[in-house]
PDB file as gemmi writes it, atoms N, CA and C in Angstrom:
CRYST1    1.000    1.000    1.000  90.00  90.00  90.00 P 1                      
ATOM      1  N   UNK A   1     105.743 109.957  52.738  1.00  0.00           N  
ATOM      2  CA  UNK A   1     104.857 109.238  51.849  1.00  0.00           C  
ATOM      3  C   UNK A   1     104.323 110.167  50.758  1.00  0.00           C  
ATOM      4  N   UNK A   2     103.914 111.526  51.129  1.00  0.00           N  
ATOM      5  CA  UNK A   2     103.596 112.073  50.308  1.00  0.00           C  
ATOM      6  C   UNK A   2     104.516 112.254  49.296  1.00  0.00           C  
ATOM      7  N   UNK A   3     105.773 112.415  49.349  1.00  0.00           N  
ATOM      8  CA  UNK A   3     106.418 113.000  48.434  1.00  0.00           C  
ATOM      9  C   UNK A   3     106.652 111.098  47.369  1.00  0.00           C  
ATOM     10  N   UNK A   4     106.645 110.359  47.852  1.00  0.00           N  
ATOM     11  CA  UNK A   4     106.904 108.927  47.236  1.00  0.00           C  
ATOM     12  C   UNK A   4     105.637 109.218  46.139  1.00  0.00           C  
ATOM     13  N   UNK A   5     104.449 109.607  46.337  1.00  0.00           N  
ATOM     14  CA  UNK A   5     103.246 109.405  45.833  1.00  0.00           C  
ATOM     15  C   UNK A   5     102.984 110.561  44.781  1.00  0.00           C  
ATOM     16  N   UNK A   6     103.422 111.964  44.891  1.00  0.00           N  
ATOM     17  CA  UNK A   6     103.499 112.454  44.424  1.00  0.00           C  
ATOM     18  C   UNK A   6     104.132 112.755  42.993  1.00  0.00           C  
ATOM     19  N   UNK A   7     103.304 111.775  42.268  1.00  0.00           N  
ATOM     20  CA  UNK A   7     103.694 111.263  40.668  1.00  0.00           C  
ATOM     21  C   UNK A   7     102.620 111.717  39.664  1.00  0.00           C  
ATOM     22  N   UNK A   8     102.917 111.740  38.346  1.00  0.00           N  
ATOM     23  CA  UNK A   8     101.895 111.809  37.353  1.00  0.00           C  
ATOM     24  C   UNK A   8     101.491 110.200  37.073  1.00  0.00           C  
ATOM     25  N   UNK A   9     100.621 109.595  38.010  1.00  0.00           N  
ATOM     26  CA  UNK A   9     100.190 108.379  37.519  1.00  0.00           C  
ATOM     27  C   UNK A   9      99.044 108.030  38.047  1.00  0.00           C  
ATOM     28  N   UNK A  10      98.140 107.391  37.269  1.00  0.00           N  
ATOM     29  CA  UNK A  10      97.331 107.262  37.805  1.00  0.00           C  
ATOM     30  C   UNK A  10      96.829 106.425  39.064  1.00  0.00           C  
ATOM     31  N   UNK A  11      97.137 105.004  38.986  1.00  0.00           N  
ATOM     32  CA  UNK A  11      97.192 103.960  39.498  1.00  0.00           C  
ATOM     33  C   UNK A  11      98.568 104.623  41.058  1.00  0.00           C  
ATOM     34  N   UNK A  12      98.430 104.783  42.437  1.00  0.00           N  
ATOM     35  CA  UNK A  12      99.242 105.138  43.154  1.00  0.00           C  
ATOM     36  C   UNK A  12      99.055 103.811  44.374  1.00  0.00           C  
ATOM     37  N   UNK A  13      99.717 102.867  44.159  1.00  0.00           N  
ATOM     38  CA  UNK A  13      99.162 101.219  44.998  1.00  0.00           C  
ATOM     39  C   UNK A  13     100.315 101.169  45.952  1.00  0.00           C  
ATOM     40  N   UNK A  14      99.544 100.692  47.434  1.00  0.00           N  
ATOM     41  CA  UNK A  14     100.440 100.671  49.026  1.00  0.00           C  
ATOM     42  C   UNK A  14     100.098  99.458  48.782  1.00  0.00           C  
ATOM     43  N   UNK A  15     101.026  99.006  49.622  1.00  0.00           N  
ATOM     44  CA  UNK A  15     100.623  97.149  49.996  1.00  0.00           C  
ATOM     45  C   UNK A  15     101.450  97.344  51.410  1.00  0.00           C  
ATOM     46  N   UNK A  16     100.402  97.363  52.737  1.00  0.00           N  
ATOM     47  CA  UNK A  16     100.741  96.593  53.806  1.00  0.00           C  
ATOM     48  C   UNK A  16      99.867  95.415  54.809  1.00  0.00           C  
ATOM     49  N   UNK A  17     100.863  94.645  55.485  1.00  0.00           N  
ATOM     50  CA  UNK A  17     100.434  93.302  55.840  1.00  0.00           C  
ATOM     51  C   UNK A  17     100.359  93.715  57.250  1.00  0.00           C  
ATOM     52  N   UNK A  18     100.498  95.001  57.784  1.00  0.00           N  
ATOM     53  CA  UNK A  18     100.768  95.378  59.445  1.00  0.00           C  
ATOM     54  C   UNK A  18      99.261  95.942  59.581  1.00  0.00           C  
ATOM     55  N   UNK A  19      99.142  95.882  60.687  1.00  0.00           N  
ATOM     56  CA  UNK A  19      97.706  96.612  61.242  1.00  0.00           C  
ATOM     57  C   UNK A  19      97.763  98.314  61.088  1.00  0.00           C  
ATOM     58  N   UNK A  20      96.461  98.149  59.896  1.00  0.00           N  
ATOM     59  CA  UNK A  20      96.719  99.295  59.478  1.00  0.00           C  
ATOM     60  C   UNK A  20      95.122 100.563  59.819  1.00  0.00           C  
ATOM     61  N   UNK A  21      94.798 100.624  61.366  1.00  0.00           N  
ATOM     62  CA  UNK A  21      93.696 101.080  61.853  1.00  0.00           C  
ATOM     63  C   UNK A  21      94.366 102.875  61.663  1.00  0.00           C  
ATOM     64  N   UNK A  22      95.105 102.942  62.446  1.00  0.00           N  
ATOM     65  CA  UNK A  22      96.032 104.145  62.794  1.00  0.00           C  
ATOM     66  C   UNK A  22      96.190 105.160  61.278  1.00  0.00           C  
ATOM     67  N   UNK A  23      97.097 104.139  60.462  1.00  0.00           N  
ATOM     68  CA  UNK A  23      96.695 104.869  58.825  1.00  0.00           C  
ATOM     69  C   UNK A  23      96.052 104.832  57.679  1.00  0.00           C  
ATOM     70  N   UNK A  24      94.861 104.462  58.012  1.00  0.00           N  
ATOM     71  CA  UNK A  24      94.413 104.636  57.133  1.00  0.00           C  
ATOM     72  C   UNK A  24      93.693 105.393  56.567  1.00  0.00           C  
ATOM     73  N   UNK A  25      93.281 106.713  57.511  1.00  0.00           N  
ATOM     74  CA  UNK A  25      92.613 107.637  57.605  1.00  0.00           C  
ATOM     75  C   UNK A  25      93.405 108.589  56.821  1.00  0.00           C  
ATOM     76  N   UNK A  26      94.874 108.176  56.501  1.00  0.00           N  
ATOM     77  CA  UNK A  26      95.808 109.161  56.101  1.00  0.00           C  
ATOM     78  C   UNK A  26      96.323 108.855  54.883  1.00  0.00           C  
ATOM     79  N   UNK A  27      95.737 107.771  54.022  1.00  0.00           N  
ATOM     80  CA  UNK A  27      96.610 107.241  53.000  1.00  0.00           C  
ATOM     81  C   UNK A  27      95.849 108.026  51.680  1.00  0.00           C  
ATOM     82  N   UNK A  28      94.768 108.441  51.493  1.00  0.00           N  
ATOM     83  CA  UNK A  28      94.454 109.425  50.587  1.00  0.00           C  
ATOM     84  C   UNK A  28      95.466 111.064  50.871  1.00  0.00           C  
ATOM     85  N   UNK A  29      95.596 111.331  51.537  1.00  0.00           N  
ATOM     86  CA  UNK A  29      96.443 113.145  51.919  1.00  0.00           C  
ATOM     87  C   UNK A  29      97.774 112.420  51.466  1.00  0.00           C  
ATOM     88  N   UNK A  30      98.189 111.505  51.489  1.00  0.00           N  
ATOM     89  CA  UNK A  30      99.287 110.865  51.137  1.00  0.00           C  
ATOM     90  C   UNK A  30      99.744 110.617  49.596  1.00  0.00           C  
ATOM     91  N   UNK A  31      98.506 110.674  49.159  1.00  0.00           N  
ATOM     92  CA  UNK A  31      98.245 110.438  47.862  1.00  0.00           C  
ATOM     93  C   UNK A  31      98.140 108.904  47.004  1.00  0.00           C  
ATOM     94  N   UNK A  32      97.856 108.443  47.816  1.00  0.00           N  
ATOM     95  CA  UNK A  32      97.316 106.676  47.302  1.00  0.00           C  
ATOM     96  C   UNK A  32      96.085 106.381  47.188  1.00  0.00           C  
ATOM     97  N   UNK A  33      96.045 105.859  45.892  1.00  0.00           N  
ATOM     98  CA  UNK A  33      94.588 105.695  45.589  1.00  0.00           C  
ATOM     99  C   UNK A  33      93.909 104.277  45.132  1.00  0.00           C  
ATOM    100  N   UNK A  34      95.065 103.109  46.107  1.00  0.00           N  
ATOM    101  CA  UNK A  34      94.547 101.974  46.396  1.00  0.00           C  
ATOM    102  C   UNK A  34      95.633 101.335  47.457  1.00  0.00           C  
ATOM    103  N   UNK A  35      94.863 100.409  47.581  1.00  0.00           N  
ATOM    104  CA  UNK A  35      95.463 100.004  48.954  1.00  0.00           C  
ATOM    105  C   UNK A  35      95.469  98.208  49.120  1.00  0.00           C  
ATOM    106  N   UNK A  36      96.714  97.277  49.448  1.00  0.00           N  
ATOM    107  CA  UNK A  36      96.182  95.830  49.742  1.00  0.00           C  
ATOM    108  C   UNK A  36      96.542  95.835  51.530  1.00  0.00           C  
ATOM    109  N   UNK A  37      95.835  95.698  52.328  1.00  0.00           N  
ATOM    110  CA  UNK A  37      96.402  95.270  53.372  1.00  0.00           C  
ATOM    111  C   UNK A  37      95.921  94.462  53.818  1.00  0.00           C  
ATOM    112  N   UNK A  38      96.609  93.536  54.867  1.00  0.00           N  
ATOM    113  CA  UNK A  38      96.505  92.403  55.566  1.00  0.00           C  
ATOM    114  C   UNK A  38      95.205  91.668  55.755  1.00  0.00           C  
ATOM    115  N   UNK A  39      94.986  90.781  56.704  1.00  0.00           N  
ATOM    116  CA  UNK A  39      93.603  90.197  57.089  1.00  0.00           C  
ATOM    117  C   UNK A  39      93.109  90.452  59.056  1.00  0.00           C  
ATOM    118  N   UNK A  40      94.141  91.499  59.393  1.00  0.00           N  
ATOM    119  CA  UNK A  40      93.753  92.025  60.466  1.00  0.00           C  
ATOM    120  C   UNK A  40      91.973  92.876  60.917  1.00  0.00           C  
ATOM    121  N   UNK A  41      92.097  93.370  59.429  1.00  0.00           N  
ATOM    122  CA  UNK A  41      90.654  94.196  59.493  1.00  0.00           C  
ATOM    123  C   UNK A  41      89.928  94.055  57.898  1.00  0.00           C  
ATOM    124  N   UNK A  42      88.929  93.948  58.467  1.00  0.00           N  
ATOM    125  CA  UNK A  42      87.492  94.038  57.264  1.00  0.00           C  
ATOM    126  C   UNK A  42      87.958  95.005  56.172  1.00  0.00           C  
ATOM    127  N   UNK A  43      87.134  94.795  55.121  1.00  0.00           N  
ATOM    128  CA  UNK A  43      87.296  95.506  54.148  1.00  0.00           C  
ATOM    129  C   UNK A  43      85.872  96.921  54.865  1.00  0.00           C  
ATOM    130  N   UNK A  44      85.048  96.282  55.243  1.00  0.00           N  
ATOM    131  CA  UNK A  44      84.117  97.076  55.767  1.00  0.00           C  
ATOM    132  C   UNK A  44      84.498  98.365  57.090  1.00  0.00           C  
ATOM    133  N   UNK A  45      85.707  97.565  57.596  1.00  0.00           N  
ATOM    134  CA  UNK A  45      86.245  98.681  58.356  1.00  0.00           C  
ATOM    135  C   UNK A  45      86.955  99.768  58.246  1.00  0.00           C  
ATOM    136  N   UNK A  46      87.705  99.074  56.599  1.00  0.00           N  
ATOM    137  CA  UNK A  46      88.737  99.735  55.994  1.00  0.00           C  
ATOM    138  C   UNK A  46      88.115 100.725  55.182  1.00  0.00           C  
ATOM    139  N   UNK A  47      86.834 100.378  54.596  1.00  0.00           N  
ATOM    140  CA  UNK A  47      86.025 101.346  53.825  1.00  0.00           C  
ATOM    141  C   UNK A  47      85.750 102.445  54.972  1.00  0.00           C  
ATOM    142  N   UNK A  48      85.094 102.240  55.901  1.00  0.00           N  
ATOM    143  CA  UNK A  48      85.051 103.466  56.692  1.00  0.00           C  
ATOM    144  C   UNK A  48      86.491 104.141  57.437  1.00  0.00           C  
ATOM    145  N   UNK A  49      87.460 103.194  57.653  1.00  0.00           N  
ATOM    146  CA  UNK A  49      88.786 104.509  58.216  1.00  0.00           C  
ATOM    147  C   UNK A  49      89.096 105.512  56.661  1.00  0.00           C  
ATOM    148  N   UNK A  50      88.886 104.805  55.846  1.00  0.00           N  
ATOM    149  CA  UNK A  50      89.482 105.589  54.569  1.00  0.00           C  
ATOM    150  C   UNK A  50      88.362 106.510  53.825  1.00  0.00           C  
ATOM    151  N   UNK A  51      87.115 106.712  54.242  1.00  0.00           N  
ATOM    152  CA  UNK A  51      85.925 107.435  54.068  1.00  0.00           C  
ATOM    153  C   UNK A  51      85.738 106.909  52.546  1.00  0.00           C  
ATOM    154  N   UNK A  52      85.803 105.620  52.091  1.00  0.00           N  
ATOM    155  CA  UNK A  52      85.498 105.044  51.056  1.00  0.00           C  
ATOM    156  C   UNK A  52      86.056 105.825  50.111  1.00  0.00           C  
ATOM    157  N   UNK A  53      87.142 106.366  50.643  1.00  0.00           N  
ATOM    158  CA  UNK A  53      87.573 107.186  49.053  1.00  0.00           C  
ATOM    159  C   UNK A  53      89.087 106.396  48.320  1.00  0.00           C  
ATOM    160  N   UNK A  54      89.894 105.066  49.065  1.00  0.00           N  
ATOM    161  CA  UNK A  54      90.328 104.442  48.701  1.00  0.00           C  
ATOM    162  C   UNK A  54      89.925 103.340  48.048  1.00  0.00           C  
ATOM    163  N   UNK A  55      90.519 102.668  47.331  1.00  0.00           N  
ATOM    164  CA  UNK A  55      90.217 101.437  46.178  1.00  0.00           C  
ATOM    165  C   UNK A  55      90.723 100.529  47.207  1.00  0.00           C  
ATOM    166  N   UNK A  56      89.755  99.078  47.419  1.00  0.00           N  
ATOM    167  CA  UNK A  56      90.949  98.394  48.324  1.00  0.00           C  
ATOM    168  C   UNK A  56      90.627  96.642  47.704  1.00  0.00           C  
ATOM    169  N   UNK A  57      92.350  96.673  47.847  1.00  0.00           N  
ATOM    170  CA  UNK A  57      92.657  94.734  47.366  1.00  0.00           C  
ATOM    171  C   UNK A  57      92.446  93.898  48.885  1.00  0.00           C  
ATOM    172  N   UNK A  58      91.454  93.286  48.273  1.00  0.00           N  
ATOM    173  CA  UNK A  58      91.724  91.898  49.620  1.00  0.00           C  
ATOM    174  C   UNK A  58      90.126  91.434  49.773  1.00  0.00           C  
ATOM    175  N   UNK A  59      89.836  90.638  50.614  1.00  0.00           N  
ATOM    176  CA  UNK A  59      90.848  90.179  51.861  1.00  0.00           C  
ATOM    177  C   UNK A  59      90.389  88.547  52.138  1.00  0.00           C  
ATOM    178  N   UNK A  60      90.811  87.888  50.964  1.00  0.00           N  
ATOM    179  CA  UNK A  60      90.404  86.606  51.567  1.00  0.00           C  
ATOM    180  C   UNK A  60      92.000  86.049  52.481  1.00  0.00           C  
ATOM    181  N   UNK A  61      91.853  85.651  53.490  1.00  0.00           N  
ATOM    182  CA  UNK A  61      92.860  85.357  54.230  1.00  0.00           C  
ATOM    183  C   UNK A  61      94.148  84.089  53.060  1.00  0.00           C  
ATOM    184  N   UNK A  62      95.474  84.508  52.821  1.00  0.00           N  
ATOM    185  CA  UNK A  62      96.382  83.895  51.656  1.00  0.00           C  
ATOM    186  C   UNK A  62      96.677  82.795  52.538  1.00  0.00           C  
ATOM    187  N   UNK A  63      96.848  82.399  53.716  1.00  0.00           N  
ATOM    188  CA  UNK A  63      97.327  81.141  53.766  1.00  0.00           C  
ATOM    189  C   UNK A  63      96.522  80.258  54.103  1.00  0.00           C  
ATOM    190  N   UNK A  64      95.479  79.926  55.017  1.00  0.00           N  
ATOM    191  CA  UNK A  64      94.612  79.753  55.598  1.00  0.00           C  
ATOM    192  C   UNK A  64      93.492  78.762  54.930  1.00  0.00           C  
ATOM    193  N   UNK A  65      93.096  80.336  53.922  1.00  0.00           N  
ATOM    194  CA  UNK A  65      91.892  79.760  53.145  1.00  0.00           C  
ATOM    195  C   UNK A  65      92.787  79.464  51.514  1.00  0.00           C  
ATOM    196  N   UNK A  66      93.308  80.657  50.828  1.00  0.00           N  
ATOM    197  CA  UNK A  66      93.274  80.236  49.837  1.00  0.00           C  
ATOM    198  C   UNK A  66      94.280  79.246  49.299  1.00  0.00           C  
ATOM    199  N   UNK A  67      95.840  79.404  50.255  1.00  0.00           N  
ATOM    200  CA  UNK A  67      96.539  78.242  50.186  1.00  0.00           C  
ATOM    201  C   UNK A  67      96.452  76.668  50.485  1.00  0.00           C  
ATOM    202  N   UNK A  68      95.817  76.824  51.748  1.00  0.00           N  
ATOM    203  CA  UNK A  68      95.617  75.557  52.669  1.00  0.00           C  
ATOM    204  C   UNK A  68      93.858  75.132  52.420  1.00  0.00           C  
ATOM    205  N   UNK A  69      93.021  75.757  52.028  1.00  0.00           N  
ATOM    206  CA  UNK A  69      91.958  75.488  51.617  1.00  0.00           C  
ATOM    207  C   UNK A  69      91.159  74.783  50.712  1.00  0.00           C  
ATOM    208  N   UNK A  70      90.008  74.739  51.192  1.00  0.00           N  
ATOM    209  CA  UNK A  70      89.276  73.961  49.775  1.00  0.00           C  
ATOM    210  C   UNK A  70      88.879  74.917  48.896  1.00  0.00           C  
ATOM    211  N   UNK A  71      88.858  74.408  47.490  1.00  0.00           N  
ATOM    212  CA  UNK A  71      87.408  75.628  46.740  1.00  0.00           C  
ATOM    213  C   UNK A  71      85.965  75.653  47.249  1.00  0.00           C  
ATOM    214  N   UNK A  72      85.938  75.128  48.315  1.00  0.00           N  
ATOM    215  CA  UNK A  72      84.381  75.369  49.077  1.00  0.00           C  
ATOM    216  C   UNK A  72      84.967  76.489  50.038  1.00  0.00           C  
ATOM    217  N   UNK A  73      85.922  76.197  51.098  1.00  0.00           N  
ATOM    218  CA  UNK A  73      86.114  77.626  51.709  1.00  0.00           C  
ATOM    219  C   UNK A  73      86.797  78.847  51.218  1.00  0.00           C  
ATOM    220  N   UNK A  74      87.081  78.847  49.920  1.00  0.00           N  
ATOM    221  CA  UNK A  74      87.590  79.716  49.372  1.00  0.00           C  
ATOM    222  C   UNK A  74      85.827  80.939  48.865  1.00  0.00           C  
ATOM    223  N   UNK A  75      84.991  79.547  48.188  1.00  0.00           N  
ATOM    224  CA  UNK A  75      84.029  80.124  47.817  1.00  0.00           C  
ATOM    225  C   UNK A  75      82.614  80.795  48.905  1.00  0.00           C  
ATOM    226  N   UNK A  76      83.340  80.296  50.068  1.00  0.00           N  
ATOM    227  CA  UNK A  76      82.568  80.666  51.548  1.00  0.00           C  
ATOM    228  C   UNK A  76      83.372  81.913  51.775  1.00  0.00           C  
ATOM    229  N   UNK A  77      84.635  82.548  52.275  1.00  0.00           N  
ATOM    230  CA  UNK A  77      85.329  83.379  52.070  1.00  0.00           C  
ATOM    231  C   UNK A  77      84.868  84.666  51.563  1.00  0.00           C  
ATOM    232  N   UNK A  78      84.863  84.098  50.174  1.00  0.00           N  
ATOM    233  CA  UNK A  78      84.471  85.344  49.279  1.00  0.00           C  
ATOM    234  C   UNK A  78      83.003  86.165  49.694  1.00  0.00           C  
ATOM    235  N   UNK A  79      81.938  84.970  49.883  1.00  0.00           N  
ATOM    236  CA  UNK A  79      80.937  85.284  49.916  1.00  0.00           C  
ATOM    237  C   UNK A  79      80.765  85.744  51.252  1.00  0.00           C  
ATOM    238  N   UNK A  80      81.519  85.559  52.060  1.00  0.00           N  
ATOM    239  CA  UNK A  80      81.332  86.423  53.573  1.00  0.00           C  
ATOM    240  C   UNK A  80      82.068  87.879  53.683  1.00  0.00           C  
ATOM    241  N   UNK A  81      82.482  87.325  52.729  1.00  0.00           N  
ATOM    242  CA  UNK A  81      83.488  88.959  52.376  1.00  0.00           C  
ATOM    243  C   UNK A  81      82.526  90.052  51.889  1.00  0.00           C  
ATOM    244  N   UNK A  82      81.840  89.635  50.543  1.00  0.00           N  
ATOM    245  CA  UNK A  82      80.929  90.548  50.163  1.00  0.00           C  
ATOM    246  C   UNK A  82      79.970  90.805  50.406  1.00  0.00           C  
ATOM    247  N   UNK A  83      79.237  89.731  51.010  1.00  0.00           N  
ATOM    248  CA  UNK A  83      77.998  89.782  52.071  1.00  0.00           C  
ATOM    249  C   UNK A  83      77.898  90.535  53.310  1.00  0.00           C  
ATOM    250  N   UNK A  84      79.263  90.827  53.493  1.00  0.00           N  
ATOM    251  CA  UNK A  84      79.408  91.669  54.323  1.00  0.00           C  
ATOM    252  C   UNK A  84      79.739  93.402  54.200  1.00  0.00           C  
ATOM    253  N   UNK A  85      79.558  93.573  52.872  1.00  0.00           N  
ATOM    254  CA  UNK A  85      79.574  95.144  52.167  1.00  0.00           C  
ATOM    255  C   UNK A  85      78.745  96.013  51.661  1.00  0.00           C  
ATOM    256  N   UNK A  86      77.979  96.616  52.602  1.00  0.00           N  
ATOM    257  CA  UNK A  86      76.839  97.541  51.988  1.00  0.00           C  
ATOM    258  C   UNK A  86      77.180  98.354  50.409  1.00  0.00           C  
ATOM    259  N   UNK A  87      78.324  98.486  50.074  1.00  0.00           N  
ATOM    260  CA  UNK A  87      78.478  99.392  49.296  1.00  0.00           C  
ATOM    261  C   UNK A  87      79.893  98.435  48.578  1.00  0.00           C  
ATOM    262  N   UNK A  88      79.909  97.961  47.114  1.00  0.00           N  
ATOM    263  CA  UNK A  88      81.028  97.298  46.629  1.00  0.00           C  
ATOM    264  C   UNK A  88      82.056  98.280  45.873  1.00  0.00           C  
ATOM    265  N   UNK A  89      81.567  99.176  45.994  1.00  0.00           N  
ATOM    266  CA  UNK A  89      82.248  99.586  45.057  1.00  0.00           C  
ATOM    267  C   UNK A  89      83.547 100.184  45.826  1.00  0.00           C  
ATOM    268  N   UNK A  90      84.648 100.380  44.729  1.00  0.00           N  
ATOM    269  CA  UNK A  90      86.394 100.544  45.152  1.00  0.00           C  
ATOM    270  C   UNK A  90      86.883  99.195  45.841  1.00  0.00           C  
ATOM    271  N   UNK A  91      86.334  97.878  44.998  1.00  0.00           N  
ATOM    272  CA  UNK A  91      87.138  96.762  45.641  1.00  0.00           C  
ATOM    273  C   UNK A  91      87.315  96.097  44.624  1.00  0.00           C  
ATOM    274  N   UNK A  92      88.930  95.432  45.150  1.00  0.00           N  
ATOM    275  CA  UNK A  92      89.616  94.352  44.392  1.00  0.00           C  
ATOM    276  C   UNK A  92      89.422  93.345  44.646  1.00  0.00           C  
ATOM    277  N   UNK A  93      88.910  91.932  44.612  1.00  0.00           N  
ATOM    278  CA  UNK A  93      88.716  90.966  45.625  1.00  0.00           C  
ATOM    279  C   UNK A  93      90.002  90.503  45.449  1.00  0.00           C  
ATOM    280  N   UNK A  94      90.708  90.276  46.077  1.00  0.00           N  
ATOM    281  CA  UNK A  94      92.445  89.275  46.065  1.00  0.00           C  
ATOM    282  C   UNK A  94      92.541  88.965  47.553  1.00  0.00           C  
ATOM    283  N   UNK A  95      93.602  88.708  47.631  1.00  0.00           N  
ATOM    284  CA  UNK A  95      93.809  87.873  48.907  1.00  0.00           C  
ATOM    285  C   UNK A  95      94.660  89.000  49.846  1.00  0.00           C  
ATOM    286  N   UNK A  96      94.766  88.983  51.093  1.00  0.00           N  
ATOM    287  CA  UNK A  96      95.012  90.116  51.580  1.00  0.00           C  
ATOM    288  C   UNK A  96      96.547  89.776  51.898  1.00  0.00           C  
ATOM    289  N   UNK A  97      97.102  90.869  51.665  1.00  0.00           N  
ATOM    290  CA  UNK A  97      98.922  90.741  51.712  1.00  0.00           C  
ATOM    291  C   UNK A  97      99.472  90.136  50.681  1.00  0.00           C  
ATOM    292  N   UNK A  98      98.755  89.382  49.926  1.00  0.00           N  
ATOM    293  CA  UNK A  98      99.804  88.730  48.121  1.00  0.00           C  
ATOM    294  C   UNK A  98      99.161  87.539  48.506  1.00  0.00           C  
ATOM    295  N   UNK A  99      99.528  87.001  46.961  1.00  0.00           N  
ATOM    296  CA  UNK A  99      99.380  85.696  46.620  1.00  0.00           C  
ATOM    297  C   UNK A  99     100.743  84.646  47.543  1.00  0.00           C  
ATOM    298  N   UNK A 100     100.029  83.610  47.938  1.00  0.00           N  
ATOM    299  CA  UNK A 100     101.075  82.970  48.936  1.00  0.00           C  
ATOM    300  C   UNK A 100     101.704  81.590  47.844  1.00  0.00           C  
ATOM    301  N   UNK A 101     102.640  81.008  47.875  1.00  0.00           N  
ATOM    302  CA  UNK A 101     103.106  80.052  46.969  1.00  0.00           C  
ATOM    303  C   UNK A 101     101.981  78.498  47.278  1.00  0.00           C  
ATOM    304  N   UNK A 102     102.148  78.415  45.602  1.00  0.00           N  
ATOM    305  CA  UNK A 102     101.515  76.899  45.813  1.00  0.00           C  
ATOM    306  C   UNK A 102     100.239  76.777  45.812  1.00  0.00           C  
ATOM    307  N   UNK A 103      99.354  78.132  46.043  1.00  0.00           N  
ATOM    308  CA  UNK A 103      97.804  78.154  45.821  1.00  0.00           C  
ATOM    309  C   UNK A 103      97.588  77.032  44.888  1.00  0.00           C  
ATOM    310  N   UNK A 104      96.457  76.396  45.056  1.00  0.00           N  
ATOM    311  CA  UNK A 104      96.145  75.342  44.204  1.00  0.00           C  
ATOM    312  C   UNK A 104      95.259  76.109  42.989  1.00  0.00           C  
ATOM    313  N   UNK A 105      95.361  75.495  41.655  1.00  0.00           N  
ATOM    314  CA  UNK A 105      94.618  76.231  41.095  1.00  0.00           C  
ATOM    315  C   UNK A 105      92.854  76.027  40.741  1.00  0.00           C  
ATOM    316  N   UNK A 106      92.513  75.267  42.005  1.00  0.00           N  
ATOM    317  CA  UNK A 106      91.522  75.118  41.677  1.00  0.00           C  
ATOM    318  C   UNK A 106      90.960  76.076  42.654  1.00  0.00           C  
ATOM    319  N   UNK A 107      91.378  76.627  43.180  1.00  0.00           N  
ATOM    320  CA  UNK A 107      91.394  77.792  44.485  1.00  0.00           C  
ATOM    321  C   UNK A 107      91.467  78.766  44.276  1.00  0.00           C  
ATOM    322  N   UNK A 108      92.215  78.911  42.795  1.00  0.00           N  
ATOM    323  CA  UNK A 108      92.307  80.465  42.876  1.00  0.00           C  
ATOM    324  C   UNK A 108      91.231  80.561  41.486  1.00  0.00           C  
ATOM    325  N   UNK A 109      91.077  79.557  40.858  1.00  0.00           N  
ATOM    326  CA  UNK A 109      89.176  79.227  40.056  1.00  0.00           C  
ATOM    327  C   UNK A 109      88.122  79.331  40.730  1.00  0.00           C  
ATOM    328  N   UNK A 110      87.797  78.673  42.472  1.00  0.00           N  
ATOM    329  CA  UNK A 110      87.264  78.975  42.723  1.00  0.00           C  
ATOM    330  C   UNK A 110      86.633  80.936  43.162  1.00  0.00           C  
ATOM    331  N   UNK A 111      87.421  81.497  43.675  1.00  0.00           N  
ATOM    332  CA  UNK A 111      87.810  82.613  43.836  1.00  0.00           C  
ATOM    333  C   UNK A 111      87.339  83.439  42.890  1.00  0.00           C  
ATOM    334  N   UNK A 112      87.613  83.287  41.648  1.00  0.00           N  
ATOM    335  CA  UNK A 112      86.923  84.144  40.119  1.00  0.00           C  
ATOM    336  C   UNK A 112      85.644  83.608  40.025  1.00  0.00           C  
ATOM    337  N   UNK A 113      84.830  82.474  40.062  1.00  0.00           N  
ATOM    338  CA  UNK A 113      84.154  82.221  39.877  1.00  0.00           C  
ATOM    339  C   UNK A 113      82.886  82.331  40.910  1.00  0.00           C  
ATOM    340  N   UNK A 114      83.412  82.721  42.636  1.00  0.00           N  
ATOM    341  CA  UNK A 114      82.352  83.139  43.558  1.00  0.00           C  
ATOM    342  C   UNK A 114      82.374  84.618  43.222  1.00  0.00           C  
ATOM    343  N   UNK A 115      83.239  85.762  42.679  1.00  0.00           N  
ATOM    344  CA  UNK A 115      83.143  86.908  42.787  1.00  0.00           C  
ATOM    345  C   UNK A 115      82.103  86.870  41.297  1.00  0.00           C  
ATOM    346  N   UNK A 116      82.214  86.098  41.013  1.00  0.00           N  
ATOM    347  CA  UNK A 116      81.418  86.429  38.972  1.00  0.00           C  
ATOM    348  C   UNK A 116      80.260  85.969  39.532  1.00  0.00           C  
ATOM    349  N   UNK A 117      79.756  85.238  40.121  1.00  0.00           N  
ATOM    350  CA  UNK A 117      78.543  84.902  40.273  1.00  0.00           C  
ATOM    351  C   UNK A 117      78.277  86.189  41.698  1.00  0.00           C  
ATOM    352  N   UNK A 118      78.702  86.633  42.942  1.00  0.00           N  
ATOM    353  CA  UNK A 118      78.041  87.210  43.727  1.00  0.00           C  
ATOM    354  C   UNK A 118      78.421  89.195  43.325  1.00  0.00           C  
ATOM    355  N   UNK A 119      78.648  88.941  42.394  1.00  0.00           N  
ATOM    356  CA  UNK A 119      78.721  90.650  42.043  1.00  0.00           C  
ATOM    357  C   UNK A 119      77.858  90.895  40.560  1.00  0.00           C  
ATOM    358  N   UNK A 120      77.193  89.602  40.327  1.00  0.00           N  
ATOM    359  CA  UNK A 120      76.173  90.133  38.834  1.00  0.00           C  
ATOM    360  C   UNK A 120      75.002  91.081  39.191  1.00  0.00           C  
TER     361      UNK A 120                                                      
END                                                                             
């Protein structure tokens, strides 16, 4: 990994969907300096395996809530997401593991519009 990462760029982005407790303690020495993974673990957990020194995308659950969902649980989601973060900073809000097909777009409106209102 290190040597994959080992680039002149700034932006150095992992994306995994596997349970990622084990590495994440290791993905900065690795040289990545953001991260999307799955909906296995908190962003709050992920901030502490990675000593908050990673940037991290996620984690509203992609099929669940934001595919199969309303814009009320999308906008419940979000807000349990961040309500649940002493410290916001180094986060992407997106959906954890990618965008899933077919999101409705009033879902993925809702979504911009709970993070614009609970991060002013």
């Amino acid at each position: 990994m290190r040597r994959i990462y080992d680039t002149d760029v700034t932006v150095k982005f992992f994306h995994n969907d596997a349970p990622a407790k084990a590495s994440a303690p290791l993905l900065e020495e690795a040289g990545i300096n953001l991260f999307n993974f799955g909906v296995q673990h908190t962003l709050t957990d992920m901030k502490t395996w990675t000593n908050n020194r990673i940037a991290l995308m996620g984690n509203i659950p992609p099929r669940d809530v934001l595919a199969e969902g309303t814009p009320e649980d999308v906008r419940r989601a979000v807000a349990e997401m961040l309500g649940a973060l002493e410290d916001k900073s180094r986060i992407i809000v997106s959906c954890g593991g990618g965008m899933p097909p077919k999101v409705p777009t009033a879902n993925i409106e809702a979504m911009i519009s709970a993070v614009e209102e609970l991060t002013k």
